[in-house]
C-alpha positions, 0 to 999 in steps of 0.5 A, a space after each residue: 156459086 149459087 147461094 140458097 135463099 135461107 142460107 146465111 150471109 157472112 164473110 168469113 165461114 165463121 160468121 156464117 156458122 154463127 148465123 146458122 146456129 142462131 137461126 137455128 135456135 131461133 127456128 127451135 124456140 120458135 118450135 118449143 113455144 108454140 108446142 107448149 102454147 099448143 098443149 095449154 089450149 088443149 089441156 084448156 079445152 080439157 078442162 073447160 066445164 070442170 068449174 060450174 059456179 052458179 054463186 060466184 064464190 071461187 075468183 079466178 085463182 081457185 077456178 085455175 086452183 080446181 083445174 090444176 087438181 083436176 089435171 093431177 087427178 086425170 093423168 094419175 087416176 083418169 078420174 074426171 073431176 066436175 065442182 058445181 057450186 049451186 045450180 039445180 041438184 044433180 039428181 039425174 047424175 049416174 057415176 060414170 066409170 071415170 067422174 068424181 061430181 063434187 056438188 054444194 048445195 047453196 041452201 046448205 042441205 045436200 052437198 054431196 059428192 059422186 064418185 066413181 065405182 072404182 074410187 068409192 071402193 079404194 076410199 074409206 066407207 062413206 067418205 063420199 057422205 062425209 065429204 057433202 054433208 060434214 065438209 060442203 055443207 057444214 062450211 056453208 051453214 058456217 059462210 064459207 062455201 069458196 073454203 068449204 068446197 076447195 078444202 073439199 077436192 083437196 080431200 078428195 084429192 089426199 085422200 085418193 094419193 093415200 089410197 093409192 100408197 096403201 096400194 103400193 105397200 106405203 105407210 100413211 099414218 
């Protein structure tokens, strides 16, 4: 009889089941890592160009940080979230139907945040306002830029998960 070449060796029909079944495991989590190591690249790419930090404030662990709220804020809201931490003022920035730009001012005088249409609807009037000028540049103006622009988006971010519970019928006191 012939034998296939991937077909497992063995003596008794046991073993060889045996063997089956772990090459068989071995192919799947062969599969499973390479899936999930394929969907890290992509949501990388994703990202890539959420964090511009042109003073070097935020380390490694706060640009994974804005990434993963950025992530939460995509796939629950479709909301791109931009963070630009100095660099030229983004004037020329017009809202798009799905960016929230959440820029601090290294200078400490025009931080701002730029929501899109429909997130500027659902948040309190002039929460984006408050968010640049009593959040980032207050936080500056104090030394505290990396702190002031985390506690920023994290705003940003409760404050949109509470809009969305008020329109859902929940309580958020």
């Amino acid at each position: 009889m012939r034998r296939f070449f991937f077909s497992p060796r063995g003596g008794r029909p046991l073993e060889r089941l045996a063997r089956g079944a772990l090459l068989a495991g071995v192919f799947l989590l062969v599969v499973v890592a390479y899936q999930r190591h394929f969907n890290a690249v992509i949501e990388k790419a994703r990202t890539k160009g959420t964090v511009a930090d042109a003073t070097g404030v935020l380390d490694a662990a706060d640009r994974d940080l804005v990434r993963d709220l950025a992530g939460a804020l995509r796939s629950r809201f479709g909301l791109e979230l931009r963070l630009r931490l100095g660099g030229a003022p983004p004037d020329d920035v017009v809202p798009g139907a799905n960016t929230a730009l959440v820029y601090a001012d290294p200078d400490c005088r025009a931080s701002r945040a730029i929501l899109a249409p429909l997130a500027v609807s659902a948040l309190p009037p002039g929460f984006a306002e408050d968010l640049g000028r009593e959040h980032l540049d207050a936080a500056c103006r104090e030394g505290r830029l990396r702190e002031g622009a985390l506690a920023a988006v994290g705003l940003l971010v409760d404050a949109l998960d509470a809009a969305a519970g008020r329109g859902k019928g929940e309580r958020h006191d």
